[in-house]
DRENTIKE-33622 format. One record per atom (N, C-alpha, C, O): x, y, z; residue in one letter. Coordinates in steps of 0.001 Angstrom, whole numbers, padded with zeros to 6 digits, always signed. Each point is the difference from the previous one (the first is absolute). Example, Ala and Ser with C-alpha at 12.3 -4.5 7.8 and 13.67 -1.06 7.14 Angstrom:
+013190-005690+007800a -000890+001190+000000a +000900+001200+000000a +001036-000019+000665a -001386+001069-001385s +000820+001190+000060s -000770+001090+000730s +000509+001108+000169s 
This chain:
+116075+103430+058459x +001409+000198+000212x +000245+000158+001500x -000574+000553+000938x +001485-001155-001092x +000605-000073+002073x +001199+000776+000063x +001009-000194-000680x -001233+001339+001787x +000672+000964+000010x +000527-000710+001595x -000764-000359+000896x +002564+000284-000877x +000646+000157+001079x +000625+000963+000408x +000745+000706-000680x -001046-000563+002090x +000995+001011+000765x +001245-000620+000479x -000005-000908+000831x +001204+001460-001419x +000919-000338+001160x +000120+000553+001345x +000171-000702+000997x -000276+002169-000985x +000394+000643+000904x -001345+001243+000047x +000003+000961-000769x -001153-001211+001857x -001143+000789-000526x -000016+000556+001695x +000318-000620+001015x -000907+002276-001207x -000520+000464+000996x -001008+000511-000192x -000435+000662-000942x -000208-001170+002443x -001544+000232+000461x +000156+000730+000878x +000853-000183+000868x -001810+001377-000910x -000237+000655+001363x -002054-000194+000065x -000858+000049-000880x +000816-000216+002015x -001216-000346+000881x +000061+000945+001181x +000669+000016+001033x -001819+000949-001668x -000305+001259+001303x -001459-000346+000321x -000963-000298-000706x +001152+000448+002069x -001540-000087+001220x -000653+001026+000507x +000919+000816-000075x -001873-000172+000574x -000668+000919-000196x +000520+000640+001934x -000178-000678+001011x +000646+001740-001039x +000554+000085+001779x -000830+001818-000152x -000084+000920-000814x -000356-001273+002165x -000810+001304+000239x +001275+001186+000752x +000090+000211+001209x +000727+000385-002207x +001189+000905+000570x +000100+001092-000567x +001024+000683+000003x -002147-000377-000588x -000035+001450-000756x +000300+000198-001295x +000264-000946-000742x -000275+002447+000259x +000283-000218-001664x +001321-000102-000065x +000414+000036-001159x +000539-000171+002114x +001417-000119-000217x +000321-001439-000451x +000775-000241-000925x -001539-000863+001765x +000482-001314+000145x +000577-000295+001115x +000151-001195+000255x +000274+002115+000606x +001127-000443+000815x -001132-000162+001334x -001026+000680+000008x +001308-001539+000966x -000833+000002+001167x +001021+000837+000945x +001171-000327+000187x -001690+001252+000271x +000797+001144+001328x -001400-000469+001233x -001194+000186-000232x +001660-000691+001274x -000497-000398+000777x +000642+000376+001605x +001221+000052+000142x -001938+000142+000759x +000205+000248+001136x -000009-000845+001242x -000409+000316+001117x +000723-000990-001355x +000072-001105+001400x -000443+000376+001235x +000188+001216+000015x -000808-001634+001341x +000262+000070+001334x -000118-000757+000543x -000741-000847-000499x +001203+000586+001596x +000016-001193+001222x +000114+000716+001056x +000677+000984+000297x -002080-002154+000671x -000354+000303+001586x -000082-001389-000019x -000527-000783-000791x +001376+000583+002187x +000039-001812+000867x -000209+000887+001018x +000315+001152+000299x -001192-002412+000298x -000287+000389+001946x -000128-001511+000540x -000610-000774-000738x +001179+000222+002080x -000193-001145+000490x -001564+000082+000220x -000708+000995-000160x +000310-002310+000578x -000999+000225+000340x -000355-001014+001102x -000137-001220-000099x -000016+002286+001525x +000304-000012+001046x -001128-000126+000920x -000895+000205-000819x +000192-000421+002097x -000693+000446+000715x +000020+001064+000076x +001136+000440+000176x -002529+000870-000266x +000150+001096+000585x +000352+000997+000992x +000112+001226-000002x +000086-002559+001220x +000586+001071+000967x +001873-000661+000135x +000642-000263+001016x -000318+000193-002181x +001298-000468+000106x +000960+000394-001465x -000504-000075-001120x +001753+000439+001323x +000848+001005-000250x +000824-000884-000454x +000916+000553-000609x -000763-002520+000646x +001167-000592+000162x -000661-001285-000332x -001223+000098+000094x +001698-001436-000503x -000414-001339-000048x +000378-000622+000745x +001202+000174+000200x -001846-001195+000627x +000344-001160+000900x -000033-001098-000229x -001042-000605-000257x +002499-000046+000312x +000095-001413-000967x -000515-000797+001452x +000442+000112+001143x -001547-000949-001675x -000345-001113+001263x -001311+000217+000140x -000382-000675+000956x -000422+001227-001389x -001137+000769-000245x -000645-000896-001082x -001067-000561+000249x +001662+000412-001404x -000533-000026-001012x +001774-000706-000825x +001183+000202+000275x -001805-000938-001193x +001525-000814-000737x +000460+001179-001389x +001131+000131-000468x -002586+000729-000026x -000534+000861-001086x +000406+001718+000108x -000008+000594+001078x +000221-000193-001880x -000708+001556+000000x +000466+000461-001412x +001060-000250-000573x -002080+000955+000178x -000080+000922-001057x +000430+001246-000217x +000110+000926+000803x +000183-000979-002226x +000174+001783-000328x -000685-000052-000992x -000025-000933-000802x -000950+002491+000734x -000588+000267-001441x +000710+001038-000413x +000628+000873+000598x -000901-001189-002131x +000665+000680-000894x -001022+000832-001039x -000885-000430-000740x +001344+001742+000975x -000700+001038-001390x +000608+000497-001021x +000934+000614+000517x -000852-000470-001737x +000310-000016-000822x -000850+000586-001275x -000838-000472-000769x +001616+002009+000973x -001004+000680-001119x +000587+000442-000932x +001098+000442+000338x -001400-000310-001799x +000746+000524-001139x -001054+001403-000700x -001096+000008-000559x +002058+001045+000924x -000622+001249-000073x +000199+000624-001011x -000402+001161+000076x +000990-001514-001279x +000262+000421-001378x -000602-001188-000942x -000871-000787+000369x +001549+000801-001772x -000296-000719-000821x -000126-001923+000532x +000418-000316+001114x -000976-000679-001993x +000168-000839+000698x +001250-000482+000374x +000968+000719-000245x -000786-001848+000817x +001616-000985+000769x -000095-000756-000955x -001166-000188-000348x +002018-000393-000298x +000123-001224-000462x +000882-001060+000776x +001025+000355+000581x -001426-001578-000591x +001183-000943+000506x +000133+000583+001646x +001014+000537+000445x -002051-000735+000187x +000361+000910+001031x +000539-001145+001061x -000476-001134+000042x +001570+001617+000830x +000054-001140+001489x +000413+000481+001046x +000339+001180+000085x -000302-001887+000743x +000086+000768+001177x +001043-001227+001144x -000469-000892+000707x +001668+001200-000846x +000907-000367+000682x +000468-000229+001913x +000758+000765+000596x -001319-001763-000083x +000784+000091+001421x +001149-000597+000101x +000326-001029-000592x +000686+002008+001766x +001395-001015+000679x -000887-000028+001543x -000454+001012+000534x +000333-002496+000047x -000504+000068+001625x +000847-001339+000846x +000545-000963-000539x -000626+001220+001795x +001491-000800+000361x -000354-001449-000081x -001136-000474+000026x +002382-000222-000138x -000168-001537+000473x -001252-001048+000327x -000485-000984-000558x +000137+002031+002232x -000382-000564+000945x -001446-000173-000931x -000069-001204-000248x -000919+001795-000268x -001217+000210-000594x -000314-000565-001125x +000605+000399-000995x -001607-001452+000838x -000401-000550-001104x -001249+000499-000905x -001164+000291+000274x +001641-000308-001033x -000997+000361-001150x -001340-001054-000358x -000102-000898-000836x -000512+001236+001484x -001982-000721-000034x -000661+000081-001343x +000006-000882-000859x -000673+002254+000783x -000531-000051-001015x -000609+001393-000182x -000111+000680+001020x -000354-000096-002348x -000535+001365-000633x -001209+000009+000140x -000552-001022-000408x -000253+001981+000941x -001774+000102-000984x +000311+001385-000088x +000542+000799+000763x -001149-000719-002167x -000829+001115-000461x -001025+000723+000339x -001094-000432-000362x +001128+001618+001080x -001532+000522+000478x -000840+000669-000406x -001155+000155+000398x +001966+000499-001630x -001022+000812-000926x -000194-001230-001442x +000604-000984-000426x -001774+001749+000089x -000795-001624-001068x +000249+000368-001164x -000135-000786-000938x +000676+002450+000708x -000052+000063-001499x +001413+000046-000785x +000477+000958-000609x +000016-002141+000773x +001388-000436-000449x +000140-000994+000163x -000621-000448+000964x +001273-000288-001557x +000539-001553+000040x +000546-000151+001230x +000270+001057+000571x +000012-002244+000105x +000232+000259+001319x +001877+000284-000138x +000609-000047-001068x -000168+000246+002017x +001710-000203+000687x +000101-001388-000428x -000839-000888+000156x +002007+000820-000730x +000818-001360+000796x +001217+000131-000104x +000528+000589-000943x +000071-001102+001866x +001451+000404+000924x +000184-001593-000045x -000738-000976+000127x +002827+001336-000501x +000801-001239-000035x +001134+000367+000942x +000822+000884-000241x -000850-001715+001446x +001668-000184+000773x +001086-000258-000481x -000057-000293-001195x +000896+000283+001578x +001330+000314-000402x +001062+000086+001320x +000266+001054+000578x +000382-002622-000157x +000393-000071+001027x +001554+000945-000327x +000612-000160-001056x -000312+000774+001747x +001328+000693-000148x +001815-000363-000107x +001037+000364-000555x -001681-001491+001678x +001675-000875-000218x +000660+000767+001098x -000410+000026+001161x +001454+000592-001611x +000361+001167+001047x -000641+000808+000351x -000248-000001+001205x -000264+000945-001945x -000808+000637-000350x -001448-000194+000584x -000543-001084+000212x +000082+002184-000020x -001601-000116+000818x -001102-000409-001389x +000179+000204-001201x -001288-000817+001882x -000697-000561-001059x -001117+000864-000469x -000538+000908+000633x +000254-001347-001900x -000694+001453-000793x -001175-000541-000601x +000091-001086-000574x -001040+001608+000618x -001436+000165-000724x +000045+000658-001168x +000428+001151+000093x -000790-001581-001351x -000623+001083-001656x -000945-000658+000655x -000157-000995+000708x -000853+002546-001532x -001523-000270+000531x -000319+000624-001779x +000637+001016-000276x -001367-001464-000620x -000564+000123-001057x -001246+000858+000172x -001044-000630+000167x +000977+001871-000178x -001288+001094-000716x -000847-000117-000814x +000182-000909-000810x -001112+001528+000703x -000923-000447-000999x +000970+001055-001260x +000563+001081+000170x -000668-001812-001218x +000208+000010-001134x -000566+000571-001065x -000162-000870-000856x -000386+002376+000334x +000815+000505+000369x -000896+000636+001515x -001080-000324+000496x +002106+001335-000109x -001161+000749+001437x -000043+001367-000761x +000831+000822-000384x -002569-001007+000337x +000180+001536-000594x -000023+001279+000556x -000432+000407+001078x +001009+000181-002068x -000213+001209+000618x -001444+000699+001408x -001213-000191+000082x +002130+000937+000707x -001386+000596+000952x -000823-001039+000534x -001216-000047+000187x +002405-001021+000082x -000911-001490+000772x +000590-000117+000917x +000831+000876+000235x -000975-001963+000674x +000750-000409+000801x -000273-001430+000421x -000843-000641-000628x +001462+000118+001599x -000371-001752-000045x +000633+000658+001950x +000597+000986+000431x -001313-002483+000271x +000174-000068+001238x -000105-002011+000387x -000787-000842-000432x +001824+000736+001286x -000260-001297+000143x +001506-000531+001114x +000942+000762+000214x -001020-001921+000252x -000181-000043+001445x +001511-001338-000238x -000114-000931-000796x +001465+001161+001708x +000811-001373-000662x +000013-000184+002010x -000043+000786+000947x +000118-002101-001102x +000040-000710+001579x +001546-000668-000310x +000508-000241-001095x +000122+000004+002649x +001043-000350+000094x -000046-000748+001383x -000201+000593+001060x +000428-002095-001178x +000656-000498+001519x +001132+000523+000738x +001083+000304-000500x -001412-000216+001753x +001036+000262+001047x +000209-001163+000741x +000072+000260+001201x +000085-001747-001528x +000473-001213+000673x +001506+000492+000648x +000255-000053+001204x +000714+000557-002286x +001154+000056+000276x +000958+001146+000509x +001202+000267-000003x -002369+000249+000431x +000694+001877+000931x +000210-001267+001524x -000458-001024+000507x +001609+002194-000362x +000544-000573+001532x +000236+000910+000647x +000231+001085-000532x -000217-001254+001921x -000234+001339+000753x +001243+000705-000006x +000124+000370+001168x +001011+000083-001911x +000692+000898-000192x -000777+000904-001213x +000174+001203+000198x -000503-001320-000686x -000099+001190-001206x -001465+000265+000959x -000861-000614+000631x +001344+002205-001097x -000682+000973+000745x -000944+001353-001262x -000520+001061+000343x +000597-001575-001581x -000314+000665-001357x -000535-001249-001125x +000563-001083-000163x -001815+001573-000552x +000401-000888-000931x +000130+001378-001276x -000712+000998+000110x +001533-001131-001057x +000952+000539-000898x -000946+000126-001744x +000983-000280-000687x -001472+000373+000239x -000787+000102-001525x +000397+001012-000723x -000430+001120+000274x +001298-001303-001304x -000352+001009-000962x -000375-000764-001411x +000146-001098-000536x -000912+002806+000202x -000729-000688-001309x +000176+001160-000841x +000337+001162+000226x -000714-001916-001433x +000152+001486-001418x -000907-001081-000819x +000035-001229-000070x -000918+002295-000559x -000875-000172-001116x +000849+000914-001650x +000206+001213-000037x +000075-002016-000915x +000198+000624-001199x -000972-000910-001456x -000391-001162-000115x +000313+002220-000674x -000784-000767-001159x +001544+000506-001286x +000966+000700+000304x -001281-001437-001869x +000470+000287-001006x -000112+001442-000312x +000926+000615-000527x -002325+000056+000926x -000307+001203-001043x +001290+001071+000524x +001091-000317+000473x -001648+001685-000745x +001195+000940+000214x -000664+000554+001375x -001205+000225+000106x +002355+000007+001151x -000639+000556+000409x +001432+001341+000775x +001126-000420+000268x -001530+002002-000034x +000566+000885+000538x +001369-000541+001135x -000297-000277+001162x +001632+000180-001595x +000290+000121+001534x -000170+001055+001081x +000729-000277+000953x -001269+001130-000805x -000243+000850+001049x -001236-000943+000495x -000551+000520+000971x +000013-001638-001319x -001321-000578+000207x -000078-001195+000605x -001042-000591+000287x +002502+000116-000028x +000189-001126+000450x -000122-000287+001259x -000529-001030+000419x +001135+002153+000451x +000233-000019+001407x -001518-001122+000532x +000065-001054+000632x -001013+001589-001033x -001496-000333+000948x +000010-001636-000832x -001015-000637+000282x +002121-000206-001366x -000137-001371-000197x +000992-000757+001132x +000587-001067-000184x -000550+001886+001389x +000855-001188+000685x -000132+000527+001033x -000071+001189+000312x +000018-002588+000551x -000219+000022+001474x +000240-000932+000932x +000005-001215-000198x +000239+001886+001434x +001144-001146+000946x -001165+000179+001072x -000295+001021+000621x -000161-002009-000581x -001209-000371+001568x +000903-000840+001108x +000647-001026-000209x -000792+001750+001429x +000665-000496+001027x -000611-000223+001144x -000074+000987+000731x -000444-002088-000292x -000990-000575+001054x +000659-000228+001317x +001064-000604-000137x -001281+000818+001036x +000637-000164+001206x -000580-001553+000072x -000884-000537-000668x +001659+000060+001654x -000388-001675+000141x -000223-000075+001901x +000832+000652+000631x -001405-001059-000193x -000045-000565+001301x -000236-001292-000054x -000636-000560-000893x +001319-000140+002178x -000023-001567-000089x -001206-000714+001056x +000348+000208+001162x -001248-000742-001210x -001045-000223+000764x -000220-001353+000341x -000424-000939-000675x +000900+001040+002190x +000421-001589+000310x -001118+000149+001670x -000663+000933+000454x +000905-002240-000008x -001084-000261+000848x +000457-001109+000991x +000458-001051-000449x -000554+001229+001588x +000868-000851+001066x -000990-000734+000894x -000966+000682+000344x +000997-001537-000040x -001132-001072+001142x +000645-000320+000679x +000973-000596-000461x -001060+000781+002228x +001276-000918+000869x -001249-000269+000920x -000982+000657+000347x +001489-001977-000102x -001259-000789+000705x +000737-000622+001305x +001090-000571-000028x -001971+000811+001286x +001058-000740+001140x -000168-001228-000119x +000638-000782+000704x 
């Protein structure tokens, strides 16, 4: 005998490491730092077309689910490419998002889930072809959020505005 459903519900549950509640309560943090010469405080476009920021990213409660990690960075700076520097996670990968009006934006994809009392570290590069010697800053903010639950009193340390001083590094030859 053939039994039809018209109208049938399925539920399909997956196994999530969030306690005997179910619920994931998770703690987010974020640390960005340029990454600069050591005896220097500032970036010099003309130097180099490149420069980096690494990114840390630790989840200090239950695991993250769906975790990402969001940049706004100006115009002038192109988006290169991600590595991953720690090995025990799937790597980053980050999608642009030209802005239009609007400044252009990076999702960067987490490992999936990030568990609890882990953390991930890994490295996004950006061209500077198109800085011109007026801007005197380059401008980043970022926020990391996942699905699970997490404290708002806990949020503050998921967002952060990195602000690089810029110097312009040019070079003159006059020949009699």
């Amino acid at each position: 005998m053939l039994i039809i459903c018209k109208l049938c519900k399925l539920q399909i549950s997956f196994v999530k490491d969030c306690g005997l509640d179910g619920v994931c309560e998770t703690d987010l943090y974020l640390k960005v730092k340029p990454i600069l010469p050591k005896s220097r405080s500032y970036l010099v476009i003309g130097e180099s077309n490149h420069f980096q920021i690494e990114v840390f990213i630790q989840c200090l409660g239950e695991a993250a689910y769906q975790t990402e990690l969001k940049l706004h960075y100006p115009k002038h700076l192109g988006f290169v490419r991600v590595q991953t520097l720690s090995t025990q996670h799937a790597p980053v990968t980050c999608f642009p998002k030209q802005g239009g009006k609007h400044a252009p934006s990076l999702t960067c994809d987490i490992a999936n889930p990030l568990p609890g009392n882990s953390s991930i570290l890994f490295q996004i590069t950006f061209d500077t072809l198109h800085v011109t010697e007026d801007i005197s800053n380059i401008t980043i903010d970022m926020r990391v959020k996942s699905s699970s639950s997490e404290d708002s009193s806990q949020l503050k340390d998921n967002l952060q505005q990195l602000v690089i001083p810029v110097k312009i590094h040019s070079s003159l030859q006059v020949s009699v």
